[in-house]
C-alpha positions in Angstrom: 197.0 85.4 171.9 196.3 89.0 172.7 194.5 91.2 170.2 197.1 94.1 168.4 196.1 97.1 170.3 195.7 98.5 167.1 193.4 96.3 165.0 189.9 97.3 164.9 188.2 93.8 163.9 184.4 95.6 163.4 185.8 98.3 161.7 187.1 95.6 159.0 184.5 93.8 159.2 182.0 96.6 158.3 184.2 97.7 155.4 184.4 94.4 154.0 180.4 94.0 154.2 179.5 97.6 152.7 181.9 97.3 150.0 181.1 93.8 149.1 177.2 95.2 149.3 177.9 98.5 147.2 179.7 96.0 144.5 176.4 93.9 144.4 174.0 97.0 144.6 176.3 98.7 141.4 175.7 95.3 139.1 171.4 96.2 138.8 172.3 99.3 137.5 174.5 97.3 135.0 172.7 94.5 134.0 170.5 94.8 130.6 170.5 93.7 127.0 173.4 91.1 127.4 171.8 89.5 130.6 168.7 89.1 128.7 170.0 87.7 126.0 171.9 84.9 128.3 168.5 84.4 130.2 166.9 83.8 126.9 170.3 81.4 126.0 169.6 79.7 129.0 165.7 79.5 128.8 165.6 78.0 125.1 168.3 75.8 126.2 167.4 71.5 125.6 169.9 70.1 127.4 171.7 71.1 130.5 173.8 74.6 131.6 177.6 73.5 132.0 179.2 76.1 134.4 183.1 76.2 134.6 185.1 78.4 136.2 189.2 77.8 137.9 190.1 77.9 141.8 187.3 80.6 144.2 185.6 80.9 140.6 185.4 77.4 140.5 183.4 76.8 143.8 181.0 79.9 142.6 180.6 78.1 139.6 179.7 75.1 142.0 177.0 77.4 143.7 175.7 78.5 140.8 175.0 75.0 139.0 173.4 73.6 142.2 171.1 77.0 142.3 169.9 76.2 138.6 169.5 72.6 139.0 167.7 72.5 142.5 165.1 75.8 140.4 164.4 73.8 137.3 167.1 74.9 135.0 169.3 71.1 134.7 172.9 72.2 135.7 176.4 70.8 136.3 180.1 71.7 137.2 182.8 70.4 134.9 186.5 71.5 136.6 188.3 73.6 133.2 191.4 71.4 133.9 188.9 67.9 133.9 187.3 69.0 131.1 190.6 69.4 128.7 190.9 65.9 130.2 187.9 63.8 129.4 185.1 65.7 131.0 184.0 67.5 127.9 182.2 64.6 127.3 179.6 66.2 129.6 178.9 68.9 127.1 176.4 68.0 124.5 175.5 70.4 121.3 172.2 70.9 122.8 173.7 72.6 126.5 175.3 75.8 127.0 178.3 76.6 128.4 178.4 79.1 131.2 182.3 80.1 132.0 183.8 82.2 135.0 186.9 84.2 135.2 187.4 87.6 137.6 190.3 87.9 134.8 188.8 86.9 131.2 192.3 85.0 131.2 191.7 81.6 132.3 194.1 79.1 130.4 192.1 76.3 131.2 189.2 78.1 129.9 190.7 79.4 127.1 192.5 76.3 125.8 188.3 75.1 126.4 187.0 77.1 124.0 188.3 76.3 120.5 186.6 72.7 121.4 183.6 73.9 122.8 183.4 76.1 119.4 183.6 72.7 116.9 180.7 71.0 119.4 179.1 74.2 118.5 177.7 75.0 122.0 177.2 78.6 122.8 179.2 80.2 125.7 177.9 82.6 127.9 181.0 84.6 130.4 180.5 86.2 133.7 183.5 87.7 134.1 185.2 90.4 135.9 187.0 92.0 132.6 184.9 92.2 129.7 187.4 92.8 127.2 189.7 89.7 128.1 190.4 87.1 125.7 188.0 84.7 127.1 185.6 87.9 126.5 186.0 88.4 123.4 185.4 84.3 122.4 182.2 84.4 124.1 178.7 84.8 122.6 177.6 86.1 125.5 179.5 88.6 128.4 178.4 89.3 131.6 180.2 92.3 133.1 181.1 91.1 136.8 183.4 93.5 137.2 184.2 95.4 140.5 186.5 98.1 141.6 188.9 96.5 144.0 188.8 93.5 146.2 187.4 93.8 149.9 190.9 92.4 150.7 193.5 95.3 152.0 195.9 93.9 149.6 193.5 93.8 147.1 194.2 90.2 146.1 192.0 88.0 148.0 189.0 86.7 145.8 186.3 88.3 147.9 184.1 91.3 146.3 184.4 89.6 143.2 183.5 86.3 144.3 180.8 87.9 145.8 179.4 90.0 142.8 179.3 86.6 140.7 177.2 84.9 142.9 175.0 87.6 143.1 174.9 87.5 139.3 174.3 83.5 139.1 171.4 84.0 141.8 170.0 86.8 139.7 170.1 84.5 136.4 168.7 81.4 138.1 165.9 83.6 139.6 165.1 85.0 136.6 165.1 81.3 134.8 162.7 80.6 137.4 160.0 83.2 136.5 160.1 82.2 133.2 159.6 78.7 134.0 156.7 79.6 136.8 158.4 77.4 139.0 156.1 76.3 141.6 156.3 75.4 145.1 155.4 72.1 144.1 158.2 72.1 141.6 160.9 72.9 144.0 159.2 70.1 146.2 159.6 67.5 143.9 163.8 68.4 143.9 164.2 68.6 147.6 162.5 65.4 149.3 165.2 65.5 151.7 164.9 66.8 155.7 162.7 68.7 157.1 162.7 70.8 153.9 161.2 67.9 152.1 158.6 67.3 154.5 157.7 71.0 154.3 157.6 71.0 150.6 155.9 67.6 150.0 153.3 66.6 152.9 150.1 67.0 151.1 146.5 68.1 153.1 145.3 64.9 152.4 147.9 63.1 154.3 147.2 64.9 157.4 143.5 65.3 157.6 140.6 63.7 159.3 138.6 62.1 156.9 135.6 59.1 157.2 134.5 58.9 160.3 136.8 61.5 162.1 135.5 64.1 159.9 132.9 66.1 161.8 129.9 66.9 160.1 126.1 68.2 161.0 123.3 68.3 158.5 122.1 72.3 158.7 118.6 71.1 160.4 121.0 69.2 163.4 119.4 70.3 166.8 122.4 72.4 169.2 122.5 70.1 171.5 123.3 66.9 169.6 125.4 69.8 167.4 127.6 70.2 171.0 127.9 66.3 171.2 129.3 66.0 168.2 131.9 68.4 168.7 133.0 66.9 171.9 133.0 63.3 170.3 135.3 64.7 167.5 137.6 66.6 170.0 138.5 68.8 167.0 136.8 71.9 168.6 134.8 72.2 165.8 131.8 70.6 163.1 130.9 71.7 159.3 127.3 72.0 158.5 126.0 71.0 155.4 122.8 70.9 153.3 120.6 67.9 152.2 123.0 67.7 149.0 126.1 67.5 151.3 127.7 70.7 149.9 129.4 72.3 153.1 127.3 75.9 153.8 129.0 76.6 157.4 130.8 75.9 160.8 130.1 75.6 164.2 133.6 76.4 166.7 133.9 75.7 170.0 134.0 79.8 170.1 130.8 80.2 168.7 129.0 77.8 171.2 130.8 80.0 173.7 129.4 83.1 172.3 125.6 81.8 171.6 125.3 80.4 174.9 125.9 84.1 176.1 123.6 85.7 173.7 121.2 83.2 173.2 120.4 80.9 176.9 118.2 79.0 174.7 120.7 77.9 172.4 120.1 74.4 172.7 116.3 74.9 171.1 118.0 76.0 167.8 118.9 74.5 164.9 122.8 74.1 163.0 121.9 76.6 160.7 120.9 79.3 163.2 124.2 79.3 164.5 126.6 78.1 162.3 129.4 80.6 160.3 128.9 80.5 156.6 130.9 79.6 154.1 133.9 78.5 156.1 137.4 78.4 155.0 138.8 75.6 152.5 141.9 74.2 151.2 142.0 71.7 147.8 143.5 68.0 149.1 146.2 68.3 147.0 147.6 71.4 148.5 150.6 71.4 150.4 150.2 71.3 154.4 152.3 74.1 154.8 150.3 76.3 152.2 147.0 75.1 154.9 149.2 76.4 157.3 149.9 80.0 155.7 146.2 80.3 155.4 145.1 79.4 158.7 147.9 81.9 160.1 146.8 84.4 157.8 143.4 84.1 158.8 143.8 83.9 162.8 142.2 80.2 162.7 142.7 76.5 163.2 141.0 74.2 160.5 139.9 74.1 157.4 137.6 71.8 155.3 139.4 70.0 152.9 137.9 69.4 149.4 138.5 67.7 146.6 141.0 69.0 144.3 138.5 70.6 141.3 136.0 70.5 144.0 134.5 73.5 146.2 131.3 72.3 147.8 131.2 68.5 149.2 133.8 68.3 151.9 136.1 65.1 151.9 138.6 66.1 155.3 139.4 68.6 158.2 142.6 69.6 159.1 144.0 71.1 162.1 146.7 73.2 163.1 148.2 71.0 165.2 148.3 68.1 162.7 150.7 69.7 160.4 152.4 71.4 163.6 153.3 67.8 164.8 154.2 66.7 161.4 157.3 69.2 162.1 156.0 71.5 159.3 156.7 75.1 159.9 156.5 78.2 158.0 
């Protein structure tokens, strides 16, 4: 089917993008005492956010409770039209209630409400009409509101749908500061995939550790130093003192480099040669954090210690360990 001669596709396209962008960009300028006030709501909150919303609000409101629940805040949908049927079992006095509507007029919400009010949960509304009825029921409003829809007719669900998403993420980001949700947090709530692997492979589980760690005490001659290193085939040896706290490393590169500087190399001693205080990573860090800092720091290992430990080395890991695992940045 041949394109209309007179349809530009990337003009629409473009409009569509910077008006759905200006809509978002106009909603920091208009968040502020209500939006802290439903963060707060949300934060003191003991049992679980209920978001609810009817039709393209509806599978916001989907987004939204799988954004909270997979950053710390315990979330679910209930479907308005469910929830007048049965599902309002789900709410509990302890949750909170967080309802959508681009109109405020939702009858599903609305016939919600007078329910919700007895069970005594508090309601917080992003909407897209602050002075609707379902407005003015809430404890809480949200101005959503945009100036038209993306859509040339100005029906289609579309910079609206947008600017509530864009207010959910801001809420469950926020929620997520407060809580000082970790890396290790969001870990624990995504063990599936390759995400899961990212977010849970520890150091520990990937280093070289007993016999396969490499390790020279600091008064080591070079050359049994080099045999080491070649035994190990890890390109590189720790040096530590008569107590066993690690004090430096020997690379590969640095035998290169003394050898040039130094023919007589071989007549030295670990400690004449060695880089001191090498870099270290806790055990119980994640792999990918090891990773971060090798990148960050242009190198390939690190000496893993104990976790509350920063002198007796217990592993080594490599790059190419956690780069095998699948882990990436």
């Amino acid at each position: 089917m041949d394109k209309p001669a007179d349809k530009d596709i990337l003009r629409v396209a473009k409009g569509v993008l910077l008006q759905e962008s200006e809509a978002v960009a106009t909603l920091a300028d208009r968040i502020g005492d209500e939006f802290e006030k439903a963060v707060e709501k949300l934060f003191s909150c003991d049992g679980r956010v209920v978001v609810s919303g009817m039709g393209k609000s509806g599978q916001i409101s989907r987004k939204i409770a799988a954004t909270l629940a997979s950053t710390g805040t315990p979330a679910l949908y209930i479907h308005p039209s469910e929830g007048l049927h049965g599902d309002l079992g789900m709410l509990g006095p302890a949750d909170v209630l967080l309802v959508l509507s681009n109109s405020g007029e939702t009858e599903d919400i609305l016939r919600m409400l007078p329910t919700v009010e007895v069970m005594k949960v508090p309601v917080i509304a992003l909407l897209g009409r602050v002075d609707s009825r379902i407005g003015r029921k809430a404890d809480i409003v949200l101005d959503a509101s945009v100036e038209r829809e993306a859509c040339p007719m100005d029906l289609a669900p579309t910079t609206s749908t947008t600017a509530a998403l864009a207010l959910g993420d801001a809420l469950a980001m926020a929620l997520l500061e407060l809580r000082d949700f970790a890396i290790e947090d969001y870990a624990l709530l995504h063990p599936g995939g390759s995400l899961g692997k990212r977010l849970l492979t520890t150091v520990a589980s990937l280093m070289h550790d007993g016999d396969r760690l490499p390790l020279v005490r600091e008064d080591e001659q070079m050359h049994q130093v080099i045999l080491l290193i070649s035994e190990k085939g890890l390109g590189i040896t720790g040096v530590v003192n008569p107590e066993g706290s690690l004090i430096g490393a020997i690379t590969d590169g640095d035998l290169r480099r003394g050898l040039e500087a130094n023919p007589e190399l071989l007549n030295l001693k670990a400690r004449d040669v060695m880089t001191p205080s090498p870099k270290r990573i806790q055990s119980d860090s994640l792999a990918v954090t090891a990773l971060a800092q090798m990148e960050d720091h242009a190198i390939t290992s690190l000496f893993v210690m104990r976790s509350g430990d920063d002198i007796q080395p217990e592993g080594l890991i490599h790059i190419h360990d956690i780069l095998r695992s699948g882990i990436h940045r």
